[in-house]
C-alpha positions as CSV (number, residue, x, y, z in Angstrom):
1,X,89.6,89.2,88.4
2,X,89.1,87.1,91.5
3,X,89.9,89.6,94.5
4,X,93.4,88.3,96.4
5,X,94.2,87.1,93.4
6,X,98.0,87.8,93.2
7,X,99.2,90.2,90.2
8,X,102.9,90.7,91.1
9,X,104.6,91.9,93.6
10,X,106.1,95.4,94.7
11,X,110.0,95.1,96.3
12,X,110.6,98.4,99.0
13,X,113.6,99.9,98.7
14,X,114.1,101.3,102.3
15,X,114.8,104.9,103.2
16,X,118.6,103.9,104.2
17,X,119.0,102.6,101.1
18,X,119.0,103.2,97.8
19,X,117.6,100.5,95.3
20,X,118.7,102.1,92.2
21,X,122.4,101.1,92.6
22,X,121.4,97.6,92.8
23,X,119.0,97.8,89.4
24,X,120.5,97.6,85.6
25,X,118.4,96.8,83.1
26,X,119.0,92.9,81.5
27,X,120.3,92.1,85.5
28,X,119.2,89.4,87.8
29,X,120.1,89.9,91.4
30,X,119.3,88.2,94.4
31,X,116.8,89.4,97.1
32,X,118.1,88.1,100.2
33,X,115.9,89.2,102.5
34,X,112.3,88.7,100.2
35,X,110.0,85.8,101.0
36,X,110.2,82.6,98.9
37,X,106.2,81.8,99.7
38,X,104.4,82.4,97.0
39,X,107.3,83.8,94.3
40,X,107.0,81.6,90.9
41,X,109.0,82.5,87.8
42,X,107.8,84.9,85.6
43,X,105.6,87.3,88.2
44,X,106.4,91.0,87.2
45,X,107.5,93.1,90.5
46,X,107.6,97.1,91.0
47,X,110.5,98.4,92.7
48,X,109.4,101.2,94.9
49,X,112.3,103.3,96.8
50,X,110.3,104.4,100.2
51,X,112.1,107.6,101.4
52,X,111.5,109.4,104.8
53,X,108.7,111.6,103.1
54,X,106.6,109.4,100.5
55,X,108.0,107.2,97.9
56,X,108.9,107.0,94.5
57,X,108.4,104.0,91.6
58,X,112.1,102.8,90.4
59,X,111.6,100.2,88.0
60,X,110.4,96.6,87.0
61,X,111.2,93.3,86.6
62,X,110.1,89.2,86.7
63,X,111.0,87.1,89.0
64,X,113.2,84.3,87.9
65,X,113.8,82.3,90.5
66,X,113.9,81.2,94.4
67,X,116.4,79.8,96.3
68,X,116.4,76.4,97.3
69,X,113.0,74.8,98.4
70,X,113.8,74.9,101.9
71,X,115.2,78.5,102.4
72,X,111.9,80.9,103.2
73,X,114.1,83.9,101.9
74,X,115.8,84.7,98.4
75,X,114.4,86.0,95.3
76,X,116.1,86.4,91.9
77,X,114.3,89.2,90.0
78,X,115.4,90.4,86.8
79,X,115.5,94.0,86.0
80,X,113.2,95.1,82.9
81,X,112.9,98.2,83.1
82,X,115.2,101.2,85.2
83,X,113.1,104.6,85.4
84,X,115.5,107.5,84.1
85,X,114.1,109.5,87.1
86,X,111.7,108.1,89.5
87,X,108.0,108.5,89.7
88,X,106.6,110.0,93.1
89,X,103.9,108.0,93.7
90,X,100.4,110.8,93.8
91,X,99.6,109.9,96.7
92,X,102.8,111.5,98.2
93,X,101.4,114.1,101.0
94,X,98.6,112.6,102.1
95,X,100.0,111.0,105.3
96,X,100.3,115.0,106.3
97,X,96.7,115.5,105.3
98,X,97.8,117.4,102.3
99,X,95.0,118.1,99.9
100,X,95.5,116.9,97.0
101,X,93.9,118.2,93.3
102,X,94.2,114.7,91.6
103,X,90.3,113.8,91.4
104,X,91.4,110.1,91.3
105,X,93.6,110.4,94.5
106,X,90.8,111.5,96.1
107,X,88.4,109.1,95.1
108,X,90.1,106.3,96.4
109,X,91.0,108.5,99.5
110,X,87.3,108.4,100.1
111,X,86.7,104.7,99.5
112,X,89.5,104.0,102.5
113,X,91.6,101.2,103.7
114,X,89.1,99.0,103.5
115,X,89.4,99.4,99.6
116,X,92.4,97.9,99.6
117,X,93.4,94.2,100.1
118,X,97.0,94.8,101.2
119,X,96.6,97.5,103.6
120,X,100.7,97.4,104.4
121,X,101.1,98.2,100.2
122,X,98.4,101.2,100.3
123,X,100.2,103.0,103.7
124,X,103.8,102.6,101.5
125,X,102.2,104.6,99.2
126,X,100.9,107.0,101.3
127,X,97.2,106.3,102.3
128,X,97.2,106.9,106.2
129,X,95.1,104.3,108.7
130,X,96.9,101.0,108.5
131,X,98.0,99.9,111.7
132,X,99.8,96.5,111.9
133,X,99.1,94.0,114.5
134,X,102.5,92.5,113.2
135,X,104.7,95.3,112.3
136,X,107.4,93.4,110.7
137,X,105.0,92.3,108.2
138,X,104.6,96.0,107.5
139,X,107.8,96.3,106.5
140,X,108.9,93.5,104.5
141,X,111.1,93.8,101.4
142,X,108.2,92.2,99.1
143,X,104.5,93.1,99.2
144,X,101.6,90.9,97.5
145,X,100.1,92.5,94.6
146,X,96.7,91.8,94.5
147,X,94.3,92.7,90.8
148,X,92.0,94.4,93.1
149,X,95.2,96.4,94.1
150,X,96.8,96.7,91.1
151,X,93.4,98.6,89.8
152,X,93.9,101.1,92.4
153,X,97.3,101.5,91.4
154,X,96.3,102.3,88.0
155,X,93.6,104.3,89.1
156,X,95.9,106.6,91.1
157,X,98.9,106.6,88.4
158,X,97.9,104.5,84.7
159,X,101.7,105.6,83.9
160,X,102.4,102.5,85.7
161,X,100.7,100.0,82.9
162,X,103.7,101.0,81.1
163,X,105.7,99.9,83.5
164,X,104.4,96.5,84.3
165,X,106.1,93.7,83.1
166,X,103.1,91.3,83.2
């Protein structure tokens, strides 16, 4: 797979918030605040609730939809899948410098940011050293979802190929 080739996308839930109310499985509802650019019908997403220590995986879905051409916010994405309880994400702890006993964690621990394409996806999931030059980016509601990424995803959890839509 080509590298920044996009795979999906992940949609943050933010610490203030809790994503879950707004998922049911079979539902389509409206992102208000998720970039258009890029979105085309039929991309799988991950829902990942970010909570004020680490973050969990929620759920999945496709997208369905954008608003109109001109808006550069709204995304329709319909739920596929609700997790019954979320799934921490294994890096959890390693933004205190944690130690962590999963031999894949720290592999790609060792590789580093620069192993990732979407640094802003690899720091929501816990990997420390990304530091935005445009910290709103950072915290967007959607994050691109590179192959190269997705790998690493997998690498770090494979419980999340059954998640994925795509």
């Amino acid at each position: 797979m080509m590298t920044n080739q996009v795979r999906g996308w992940v949609f943050i839930g933010f610490p203030e918030e809790q994503i879950r109310t707004l998922l049911r499985q079979g539902s389509t509802h409206l992102w208000d605040d998720a970039h258009t650019v890029g979105k085309q019908s039929g991309q799988p997403v991950l829902f990942l609730q970010t909570r004020e220590r680490g973050a969990a995986w929620v759920g999945a879905g496709v997208i369905t939809g954008v608003e109109e051409r001109w808006k550069a916010f709204g995304v329709y994405v319909e739920t596929r899948t609700v997790l019954a309880r979320m799934m921490p994400v294994v890096a959890e702890g390693l933004a205190t410098g944690t130690a962590s006993p999963n031999p894949a964690v720290e592999s790609v621990r060792s590789r580093g940011m620069a192993a990732w394409e979407n640094r802003a996806l690899a720091s929501r999931v816990g990997f420390v050293g990304f530091e935005s030059r445009t910290p709103f980016l950072e915290e967007g509601r959607d994050l691109r979802l590179t192959g190269a990424d997705w790998n690493l995803l997998c690498e770090l959890q494979p419980a999340l190929k059954d998640l994925w839509p795509g």
